[in-house]
N, C-alpha and C positions, 0 to 999 in steps of 0.2 A: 504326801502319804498315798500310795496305794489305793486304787478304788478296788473294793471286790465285786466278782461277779454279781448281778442283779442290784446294781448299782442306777438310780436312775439321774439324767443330765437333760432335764426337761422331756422330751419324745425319748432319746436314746436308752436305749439300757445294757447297760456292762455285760460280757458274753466272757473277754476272757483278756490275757496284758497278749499284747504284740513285741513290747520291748520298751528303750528307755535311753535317753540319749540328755544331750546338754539342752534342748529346747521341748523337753518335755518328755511323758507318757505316751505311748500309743496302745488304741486298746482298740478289740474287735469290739464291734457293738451294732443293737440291733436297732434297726428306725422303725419304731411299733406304727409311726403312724403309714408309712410308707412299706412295710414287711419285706425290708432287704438290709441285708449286708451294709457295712461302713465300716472305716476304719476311723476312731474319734482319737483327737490328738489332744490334749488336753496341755495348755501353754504354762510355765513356771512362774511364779504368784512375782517375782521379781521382775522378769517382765511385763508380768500385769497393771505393776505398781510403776512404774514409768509410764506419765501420763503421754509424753511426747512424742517414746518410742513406737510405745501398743496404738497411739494414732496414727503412727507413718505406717505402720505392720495392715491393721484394719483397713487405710487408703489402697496399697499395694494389691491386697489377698483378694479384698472387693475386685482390683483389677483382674487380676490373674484368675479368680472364677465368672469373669466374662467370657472367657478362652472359649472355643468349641474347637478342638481338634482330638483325632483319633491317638495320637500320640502325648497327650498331655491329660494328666490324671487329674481329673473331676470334682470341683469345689462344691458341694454342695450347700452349706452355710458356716459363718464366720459367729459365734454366738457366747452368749456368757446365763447362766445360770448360778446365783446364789454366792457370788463374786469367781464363779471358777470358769475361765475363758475355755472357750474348746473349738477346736475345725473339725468339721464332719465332711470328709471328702467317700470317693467310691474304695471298695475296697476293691485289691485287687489281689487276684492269687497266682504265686508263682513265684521266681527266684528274681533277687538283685542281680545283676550284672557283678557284683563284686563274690557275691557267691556263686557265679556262672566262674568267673576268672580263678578262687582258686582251686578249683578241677583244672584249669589249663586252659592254653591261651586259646581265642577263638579262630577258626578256619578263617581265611580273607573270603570267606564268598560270608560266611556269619558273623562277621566284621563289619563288613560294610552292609550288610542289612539292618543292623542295629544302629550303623553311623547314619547310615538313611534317615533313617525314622527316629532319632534325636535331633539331627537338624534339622528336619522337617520341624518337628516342636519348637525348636528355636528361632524359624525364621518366622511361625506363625506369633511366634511370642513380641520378637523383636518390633516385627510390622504395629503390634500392639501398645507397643512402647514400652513393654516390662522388659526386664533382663532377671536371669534367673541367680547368677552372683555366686551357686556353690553348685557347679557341675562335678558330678565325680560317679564313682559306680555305682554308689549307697544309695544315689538317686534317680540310678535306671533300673527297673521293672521289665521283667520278661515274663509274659506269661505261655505256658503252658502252649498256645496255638502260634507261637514267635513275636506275637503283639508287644511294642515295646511303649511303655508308657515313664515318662519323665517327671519325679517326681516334685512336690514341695516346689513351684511356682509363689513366688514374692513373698516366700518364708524367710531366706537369708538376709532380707533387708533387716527383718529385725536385729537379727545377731552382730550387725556392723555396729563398732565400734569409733565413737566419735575421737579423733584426734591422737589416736594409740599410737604410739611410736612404734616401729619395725621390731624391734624385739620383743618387745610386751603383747603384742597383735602373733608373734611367733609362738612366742610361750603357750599362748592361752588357745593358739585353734588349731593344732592338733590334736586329733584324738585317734584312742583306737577304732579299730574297724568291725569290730564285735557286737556292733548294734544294729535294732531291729532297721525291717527297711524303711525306710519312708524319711526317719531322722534327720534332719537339719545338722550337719554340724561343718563347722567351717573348717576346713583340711588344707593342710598347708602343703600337702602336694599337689593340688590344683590348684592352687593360687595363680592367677594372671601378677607379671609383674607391678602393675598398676594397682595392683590390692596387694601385694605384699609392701608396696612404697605409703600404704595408707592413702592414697591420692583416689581422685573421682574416679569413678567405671563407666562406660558408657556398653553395647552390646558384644562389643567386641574381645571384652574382657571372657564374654562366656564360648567366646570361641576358640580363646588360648587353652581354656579349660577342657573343651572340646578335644584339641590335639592331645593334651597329656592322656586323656582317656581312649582317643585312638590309638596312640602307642602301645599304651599298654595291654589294649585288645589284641593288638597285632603281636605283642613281644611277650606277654605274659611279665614284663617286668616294668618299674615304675621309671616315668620319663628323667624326674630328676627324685634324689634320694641322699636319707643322710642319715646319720645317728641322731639326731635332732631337730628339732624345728628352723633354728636357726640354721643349718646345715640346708635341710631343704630350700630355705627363702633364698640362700647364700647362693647354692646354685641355680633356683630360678631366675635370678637377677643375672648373673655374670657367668653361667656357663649354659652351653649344649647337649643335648643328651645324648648318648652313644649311637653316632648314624644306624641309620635303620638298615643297611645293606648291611653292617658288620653283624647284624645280627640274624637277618633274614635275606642272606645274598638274592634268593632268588623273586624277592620279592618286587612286583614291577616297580618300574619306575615313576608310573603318572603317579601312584599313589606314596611312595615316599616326597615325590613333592607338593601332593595336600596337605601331608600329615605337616614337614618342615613351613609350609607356608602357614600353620594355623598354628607353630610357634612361634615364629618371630617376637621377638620381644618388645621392639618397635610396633605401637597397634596399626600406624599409618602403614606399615608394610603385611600387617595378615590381609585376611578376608576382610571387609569391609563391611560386609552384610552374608549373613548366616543361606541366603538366598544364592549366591554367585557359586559358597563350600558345598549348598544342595544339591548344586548342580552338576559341580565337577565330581562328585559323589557318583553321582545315577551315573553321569557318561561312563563312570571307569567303570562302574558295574556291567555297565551294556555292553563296553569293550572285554571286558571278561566272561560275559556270556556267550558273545561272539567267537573269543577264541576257543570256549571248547563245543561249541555248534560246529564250528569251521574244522577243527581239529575230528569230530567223529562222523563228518560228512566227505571231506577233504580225499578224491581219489591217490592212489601211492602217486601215479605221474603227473601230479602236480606238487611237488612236496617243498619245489623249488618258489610255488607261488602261497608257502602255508603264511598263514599271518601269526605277526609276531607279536600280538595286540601288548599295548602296557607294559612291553620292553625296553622303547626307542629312549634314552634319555634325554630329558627336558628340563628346561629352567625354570622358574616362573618368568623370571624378568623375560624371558621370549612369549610369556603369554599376552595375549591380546587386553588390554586395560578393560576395567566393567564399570567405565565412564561412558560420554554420551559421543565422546569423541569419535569422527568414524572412522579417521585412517591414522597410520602410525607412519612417521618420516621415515625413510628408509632408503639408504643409494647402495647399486650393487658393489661388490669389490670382487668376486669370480664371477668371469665368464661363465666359466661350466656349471657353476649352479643353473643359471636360468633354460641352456642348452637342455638337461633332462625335464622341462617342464611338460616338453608335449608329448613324452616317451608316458610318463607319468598321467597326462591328461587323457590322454586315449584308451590308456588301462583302465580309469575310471570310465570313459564314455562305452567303451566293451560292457563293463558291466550294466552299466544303465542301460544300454544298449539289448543286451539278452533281457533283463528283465521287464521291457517293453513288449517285446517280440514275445514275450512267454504271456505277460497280460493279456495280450489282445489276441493270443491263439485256444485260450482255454475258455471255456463256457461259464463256469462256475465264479468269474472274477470280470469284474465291471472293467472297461477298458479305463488305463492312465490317459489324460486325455493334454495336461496341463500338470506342470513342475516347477517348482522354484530353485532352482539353486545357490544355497546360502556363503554367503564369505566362509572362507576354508580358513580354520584357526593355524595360525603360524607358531608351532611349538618349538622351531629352531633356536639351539644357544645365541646364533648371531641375527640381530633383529632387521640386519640389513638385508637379508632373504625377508622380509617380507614385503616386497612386490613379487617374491614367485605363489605367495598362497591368494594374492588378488589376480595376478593372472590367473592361473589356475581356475578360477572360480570363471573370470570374465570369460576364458576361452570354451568354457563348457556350454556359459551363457549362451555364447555365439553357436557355437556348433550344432548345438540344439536347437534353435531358432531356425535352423537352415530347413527342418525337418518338417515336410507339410504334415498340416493337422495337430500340428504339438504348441499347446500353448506356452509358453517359456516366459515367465516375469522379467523383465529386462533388469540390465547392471544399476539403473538408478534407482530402482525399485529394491533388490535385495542389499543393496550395501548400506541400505541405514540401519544394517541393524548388524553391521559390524563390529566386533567388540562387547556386544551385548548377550546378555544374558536373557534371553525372551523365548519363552514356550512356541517348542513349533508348529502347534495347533496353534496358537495364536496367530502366529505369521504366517499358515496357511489360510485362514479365514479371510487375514487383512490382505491377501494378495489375492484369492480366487483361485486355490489352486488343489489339485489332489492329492500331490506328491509335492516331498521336501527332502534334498540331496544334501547332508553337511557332510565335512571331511575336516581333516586335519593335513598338514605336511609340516615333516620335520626333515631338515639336514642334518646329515652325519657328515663330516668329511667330504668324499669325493660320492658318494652317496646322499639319497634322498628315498625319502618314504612318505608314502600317502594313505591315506585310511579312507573309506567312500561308505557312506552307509544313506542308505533310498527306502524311503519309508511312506507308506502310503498314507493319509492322515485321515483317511475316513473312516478308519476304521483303528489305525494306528496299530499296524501290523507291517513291519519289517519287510520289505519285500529284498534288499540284497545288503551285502556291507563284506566288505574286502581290505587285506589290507595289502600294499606292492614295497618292495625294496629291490629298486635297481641300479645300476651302475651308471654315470654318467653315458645319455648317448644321444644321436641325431634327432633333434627337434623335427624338423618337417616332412622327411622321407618318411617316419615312423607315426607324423600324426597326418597324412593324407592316408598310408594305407590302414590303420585302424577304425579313420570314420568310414573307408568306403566298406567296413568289413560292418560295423555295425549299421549304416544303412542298409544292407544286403538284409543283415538278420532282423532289422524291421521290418523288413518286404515293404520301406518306404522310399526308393529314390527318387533321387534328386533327377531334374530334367537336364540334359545335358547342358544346356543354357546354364541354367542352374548352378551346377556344378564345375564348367566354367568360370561364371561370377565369381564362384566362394574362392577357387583357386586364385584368381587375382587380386583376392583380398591379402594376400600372402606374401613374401616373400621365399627367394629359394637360399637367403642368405639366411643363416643360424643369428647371426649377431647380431645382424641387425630385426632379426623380427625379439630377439632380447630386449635390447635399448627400446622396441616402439612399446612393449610392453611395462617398460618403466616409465616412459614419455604418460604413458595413460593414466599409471597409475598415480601422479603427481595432478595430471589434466584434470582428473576429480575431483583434487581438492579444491577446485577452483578461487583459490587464492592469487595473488595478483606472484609469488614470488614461485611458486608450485610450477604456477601455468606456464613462465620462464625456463625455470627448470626442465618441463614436461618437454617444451616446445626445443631445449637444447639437445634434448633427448632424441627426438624424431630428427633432427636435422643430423646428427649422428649417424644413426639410423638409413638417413637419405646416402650419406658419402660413402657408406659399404654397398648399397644398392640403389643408385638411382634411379631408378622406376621402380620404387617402392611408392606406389598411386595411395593406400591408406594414410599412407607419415604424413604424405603430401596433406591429404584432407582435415588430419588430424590437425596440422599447422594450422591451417585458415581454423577450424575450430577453436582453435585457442588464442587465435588473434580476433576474432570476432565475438568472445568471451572478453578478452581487455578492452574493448570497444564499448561493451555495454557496462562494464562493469566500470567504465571512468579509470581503470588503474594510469591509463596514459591516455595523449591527448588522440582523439578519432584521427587524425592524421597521420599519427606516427603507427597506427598499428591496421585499419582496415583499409588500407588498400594492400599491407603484405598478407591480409584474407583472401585477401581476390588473388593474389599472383600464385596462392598457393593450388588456392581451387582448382584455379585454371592449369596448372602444370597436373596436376591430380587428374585432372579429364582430357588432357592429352595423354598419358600415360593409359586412361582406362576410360573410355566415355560412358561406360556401365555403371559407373558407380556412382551409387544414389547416395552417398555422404558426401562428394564433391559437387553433385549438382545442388542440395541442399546447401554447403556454406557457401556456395557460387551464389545462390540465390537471394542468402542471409547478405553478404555484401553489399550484392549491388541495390540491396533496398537499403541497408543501412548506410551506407556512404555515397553510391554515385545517386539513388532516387532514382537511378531507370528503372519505374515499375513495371515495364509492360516485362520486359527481358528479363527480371528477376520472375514472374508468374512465368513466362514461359521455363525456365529453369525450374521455379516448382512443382511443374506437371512434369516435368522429365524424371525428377527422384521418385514423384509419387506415382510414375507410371514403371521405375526402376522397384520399389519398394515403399509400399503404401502401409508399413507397420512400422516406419521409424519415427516413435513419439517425439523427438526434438526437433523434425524437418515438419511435423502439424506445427508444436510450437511456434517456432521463428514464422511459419505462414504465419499464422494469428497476428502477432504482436507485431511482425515487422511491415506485415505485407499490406496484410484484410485490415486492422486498425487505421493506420494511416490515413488510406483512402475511404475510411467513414464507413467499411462494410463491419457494421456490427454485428450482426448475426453470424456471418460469415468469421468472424473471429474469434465469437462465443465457440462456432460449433468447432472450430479446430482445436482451440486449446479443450474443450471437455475429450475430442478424442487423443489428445498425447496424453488426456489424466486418465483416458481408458487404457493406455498401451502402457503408462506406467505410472499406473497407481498414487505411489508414494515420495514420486520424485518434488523434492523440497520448489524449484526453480519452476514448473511445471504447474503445480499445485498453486502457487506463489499468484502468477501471470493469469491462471485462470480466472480467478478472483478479479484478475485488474481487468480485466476481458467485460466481465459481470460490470463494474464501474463505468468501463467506460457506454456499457451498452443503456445505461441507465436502470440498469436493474440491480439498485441499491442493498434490497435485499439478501437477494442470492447472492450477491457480493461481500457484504457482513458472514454471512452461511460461510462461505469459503475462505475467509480471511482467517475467519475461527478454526479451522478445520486446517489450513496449513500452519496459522501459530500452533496449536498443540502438537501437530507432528515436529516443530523444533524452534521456541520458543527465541531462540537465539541467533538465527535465519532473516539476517537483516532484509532480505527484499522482500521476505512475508510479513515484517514485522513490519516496514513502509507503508506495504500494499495496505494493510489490516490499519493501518494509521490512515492512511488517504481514505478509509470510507469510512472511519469514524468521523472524519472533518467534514466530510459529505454529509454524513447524517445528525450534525451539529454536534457530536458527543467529544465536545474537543478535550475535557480533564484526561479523557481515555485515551484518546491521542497522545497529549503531553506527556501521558505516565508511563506509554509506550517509547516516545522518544528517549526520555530521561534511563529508561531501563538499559535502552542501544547505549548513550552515550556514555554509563558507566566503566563499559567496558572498553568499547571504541570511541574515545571522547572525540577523535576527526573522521566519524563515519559521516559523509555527506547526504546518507538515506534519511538516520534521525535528526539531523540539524533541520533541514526541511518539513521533517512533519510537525518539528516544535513549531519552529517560524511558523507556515502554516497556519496551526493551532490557533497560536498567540491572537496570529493577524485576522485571521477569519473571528475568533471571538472577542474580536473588539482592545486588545487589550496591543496598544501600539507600541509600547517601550518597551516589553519582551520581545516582540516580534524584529523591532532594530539590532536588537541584542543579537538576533542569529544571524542578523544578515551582515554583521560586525563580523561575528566568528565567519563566515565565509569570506570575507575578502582577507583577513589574516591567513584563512588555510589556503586563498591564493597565492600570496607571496610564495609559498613552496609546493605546489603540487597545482594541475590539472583540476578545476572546479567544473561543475557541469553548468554554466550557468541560466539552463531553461529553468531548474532549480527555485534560483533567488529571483528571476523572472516571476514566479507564481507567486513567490512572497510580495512582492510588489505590486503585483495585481491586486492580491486581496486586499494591500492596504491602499488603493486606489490610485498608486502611481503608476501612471499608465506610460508617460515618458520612459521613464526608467525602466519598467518592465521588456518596454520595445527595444530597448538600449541593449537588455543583457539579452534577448530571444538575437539580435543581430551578431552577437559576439558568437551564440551557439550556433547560428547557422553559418560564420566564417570559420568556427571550427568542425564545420561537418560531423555538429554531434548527432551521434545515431538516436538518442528519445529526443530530438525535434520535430517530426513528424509527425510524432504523438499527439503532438497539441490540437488535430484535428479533432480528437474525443473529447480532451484530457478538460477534465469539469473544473480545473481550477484555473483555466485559461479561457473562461466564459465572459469575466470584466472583459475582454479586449476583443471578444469575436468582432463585432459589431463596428469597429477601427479598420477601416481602409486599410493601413498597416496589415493590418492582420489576412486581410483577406493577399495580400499584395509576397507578402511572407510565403503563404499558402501556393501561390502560382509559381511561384519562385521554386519550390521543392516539386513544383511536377504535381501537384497535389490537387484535384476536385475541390474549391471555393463552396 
């Protein structure tokens, strides 16, 4: 029945009906105790009377008025009076979005301002754990100032129906649309496939629901439709709704493929989190702000360089995953794609280029002083273009670094957050920086287009964003005269020395500086089959241009990479470091990445220290800002020879020069270990596991100083997590053993040193390794047994043992000291 006005419901009292739907009354009413507005929803005495439902409804509603977001409308209590259940949420004034829709469909700029600020409310929801289960327009609210508020949060839990079959669940949840707003009622043209099959929902159901409602903002008509409900489900399940180009030809492109990616029917293929659709949301809005800034600023004689923002067509399947993973496999199959990479690069560094030059000439704007430049999203149909959007990115890296005074985040630093979806105030804080450059490139055909947007983050004001489509053309002729055109407009050059250098970093061959560029891009992923890969690439690379000095160095870096990383035995792979280096600096004796793996060599394999320190003062007198040539000092050089301090302080400066690099960050920590400074070794162990939990030499390193610090369960838990995934990873087998043996516990400890000599039968074992295990359980014979096998295999961490705390049972052995002299080594 009806409440009349002057009705009272504890504090509330009745003002006047709002309307009236399948899940109850709503009435305006007044909170006397509090003298405001509400809107009281008063629940139906049937689902009152379901003791099990109104308790899952009560658990939910409780949840979903924890909420605090500006787009998610306000629970104020959950309550019952005199048996009649009621919600007291804010009231809110203004139209439903379903009464905005039938006036006509909304403009794409009042489209995606609504889509905004509905996901915005869903990803706060989601993170929260609730799912909202009946998205549709009944339940968006617009008020009056554009505020869009989402209505009836963990109301539609109750209206689910246990075990209804597909027809009966049809029958009964459509309704019309002629109800007040706020209403609950379960619509069977939003339905996600997975509630129309009656089957469990998890968040991503409210994001199918999501697209049907962006369609129909955009089209003014419904995504799928029928004479019936059954009609409806029928086509939710097994058809597609009429492409969004036939309806709105001119409608860009990125945003017909939000709109088809948040239908998929398959939920493993939508969005995944309401967070990644937030995002790709804002960028297309910012890209369509863009183009009509650019469009009413844009002189007539450039009409040829106007941007064509949210034109280029894209796939998703070319989008970058919004997994943790950072790079995407990829081999070229044109030449000429990669060819227009540096035409393309240089347009971008033009731009960056003027807007530096403009910063640092006006008074009123704090100089750029320091930039990040982020992986460039690969929107291309074919996902084997993307090594030109990591180049791309690295060659900007580069270019920019050249530039005195300009601080520039290095390649290992910005590509961990490739693929990801992360706030770029956030990655300007965790980098140090003022400015942050992202871009996109897609391939068309014989064509390629690039997007560049440079944003200043202190302030978080736009300082440039372009976008280029040009014709396949000459990589190196077009990218030497562009940077010498934007050093000019920084009034910052290079010295001619300088400038020199960078020239010989180069080739004058097109192809082969392609191939060195995919050689890199594989050398990243520092994988034992990548860095093959990477390494077959450069030598390609070498046979179009044999004095190509970088490929050269590039080699020994990735053969001095397999050396530490055990992929093969030290023999078969560091000394083709050295022959690499050394052909690298006959070609160029400037260049300070060949004196650096010159110098990585000859400590890790020949143990000439003096001649490898003199080769590290030659890079760092070449260039004293290359964080991986501090590294390899540290670990390979300063460790060794017992200079502890001296190897703390080189790896804290490669973590100064690059941040966030995993391998970098990783070393530091063992740096800290080996110096005896437990502590700060813990500190940093912590601090590279969370940067990537899955980072097997962080997750060792971070194992070897819990054993140090007796917390061996913590160790083991670490190991056993490694070897879930990599059950022959030689990192965690060791820190179990370890574990085991250091806390006493001998017959686990056998157990690993079992599993090593089975993963010898097939593969390279490092065995200084099972050496330490044998130590801790006091066998000192055997231990000296396996340290003689690693020193006839000229493994590169034998040297180590001078620090290394878990080779402390045997200092004090003649052996050991006799091992010591042997490698050239300070006793």
């Amino acid at each position: 029945m009806p409440l009349a006005p002057g009705t009272r419901l504890g504090r509330y009292e009745i003002k006047s009906s709002l309307g009236a739907g399948g899940m109850g009354e709503v009435y305006l009413a007044e909170d006397t105790r509090l003298d405001r507005k509400i809107a009281l929803k008063i629940l139906p005495s049937e689902f009152a009377e379901d003791k099990d439902r109104m308790s899952r409804f009560v658990r939910e509603a409780k949840s979903a008025s924890a909420l605090n977001h500006p787009n998610i409308i306000t629970i104020h209590e959950i309550g019952e009076t005199d048996g009649t259940h009621f919600i007291a949420t804010e009231y809110i004034q203004g139209e439903t979005l379903r009464t905005r829709l039938t006036q006509h469909p909304l403009d794409l700029n009042a489209a995606l301002d609504v889509a905004i600020q509905v996901a915005s409310a869903l990803d706060a929801a989601h993170r929260a754990g609730i799912i909202h289960r009946d998205i549709k327009p009944d339940n968006v609210m617009i008020r009056p100032d554009g505020l869009v508020k989402l209505l009836d949060f963990g109301i539609a839990k109750l209206s689910e129906q246990k075990a209804a079959p597909v027809d009966e669940e049809a029958a009964t949840a459509i309704k019309p649309h002629g109800t007040s707003p706020g209403l609950v009622i379960g619509t069977a043209n939003y339905m996600s496939p997975e509630q129309a099959k009656g089957r469990a929902v998890d968040a991503r159901t409210d994001i199918f629901s999501f697209g049907i409602v962006l369609y129909e903002m955009l089209t003014g008509k419904r995504a799928f439709a029928g004479e019936n409900a059954l009609d409806v489900i029928g086509a939710i399940l097994h058809k597609e709704p009429p492409p969004l180009k036939q309806v709105l030809p001119e409608l860009p492109s990125e945003i017909e493929r939000i709109v088809n990616k948040t239908l998929r029917k398959d939920a493993d293929e939508r969005y995944q989190t309401a967070k990644d659709l937030l995002l790709d949301l804002k960028d297309a809005k910012r890209e369509l702000e863009f183009q009509d800034k650019l469009e009413r600023t844009a002189a007539p004689n450039r009409e040829e360089t106007k941007t064509q923002l949210l034109t280029v067509p894209t796939t998703d399947e070319a989008r970058p995953p919004t997994s943790s993973a950072e790079f995407i496999t990829g081999e070229v199959k044109k030449h000429k794609r990669g060819v227009a990479l540096g035409s393309l690069m240089l347009l971008a560094l033009l731009g960056v280029g003027f807007w530096f030059y403009f910063l640092r000439s006006t008074t009123d704007n704090a100089p750029i002083d320091s930039i990040a430049v982020l992986p460039f999203q690969n929107r291309s149909a074919d996902a084997d273009t993307e090594y030109l959007s990591d180049g791309l990115a690295e060659s900007l890296i580069y270019r920019l670094s050249q530039i005195p005074n300009l601080k520039v985040s290095p390649t290992s630093s910005v590509f961990r957050y490739k693929g990801k979806q992360t706030d770029a105030k956030i990655i300007a804080n965790e980098l140090g920086v003022d400015s942050v450059m992202t871009g996109r490139i897609v391939q068309r055909g014989d064509n390629l287009a690039i997007s560049v947007e440079l944003v200043d983050m202190r302030n978080n004001r736009l300082l440039w964003g372009e976008q280029y489509e040009r014709k396949m053309s000459e990589l190196l002729a077009t990218q030497r005269e562009i940077a010498a055109e934007i050093t000019n407009k920084l009034q910052l050059k290079l010295s001619g020395e300088g400038a020199q250098k960078l020239a010989k970093k180069y080739t004058n061959n097109n192809e082969a500086y392609q191939l060195y560029l995919q050689g890199r891009f594989h050398f990243a992923k520092r994988t034992k089959d990548d860095i093959l890969k990477g390494i077959n690439y450069f030598q390609q690379a070498i046979k179009l241009d044999p004095n190509f000095a970088l490929a050269y160095a590039s080699i020994a870096d990735s053969y001095n990479s397999m050396g530490k990383n055990a992929d093969l035995p030290p023999k078969e792979v560091l000394p083709q470091a050295k022959a690499a280096a050394t052909r690298a600096l006959e070609i160029d004796p400037t260049l300070a990445e060949a004196h650096g793996a010159l110098a990585d060599s000859l400590a890790l394999y020949d143990w000439n220290w003096a001649e490898s320190e003199r080769e590290y003062g030659k890079a760092f007198q070449l260039d004293p800002n290359v964080s991986y040539i501090h590294l390899t000092h540290g670990v390979s050089y300063s460790a060794p020879l017992g200079k502890r301090d001296e190897a703390v302080a080189e790896l804290k400066r490669a973590v100064e020069l690059e941040p966030l690099s995993l391998i970098t960050n990783a070393i530091f920590g063992l740096s800290y270990l080996y110096a005896g400074q437990n502590d700060k070794a813990l500190e940093q162990g912590k601090r590279t596991y969370d940067l990537d939990p899955n980072f097997r030499f962080g997750r060792q390193y971070l194992g070897n100083t819990y054993i140090v610090l007796g917390r061996y369960d913590e160790a083991i838990a670490l190991a056993e997590e490694g070897l879930k995934t990599s059950p022959l990873s030689q990192e965690d087998l060791v820190i179990a053993g370890l574990a085991y043996a250091e806390s006493g516990r001998r017959r686990e400890a056998e157990q690993y040193l079992d599993r090593f000599k089975e993963l010898a039968k097939t593969r390279y074992v490092r065995t200084v390794f099972t050496a330490s295990i044998y130590a801790a359980l006091g066998g000192k014979d055997k231990a000296f047994a396996e340290l003689e096998k690693s020193f006839e295999d000229k493994d590169c961490f034998l040297p180590r043992i001078k620090l290394d705390p878990f080779m402390d049972p045997l200092r004090n052995d003649p052996r050991f000291k006799n091992l010591l002299k042997r490698m050239n080594l300070p006793e």
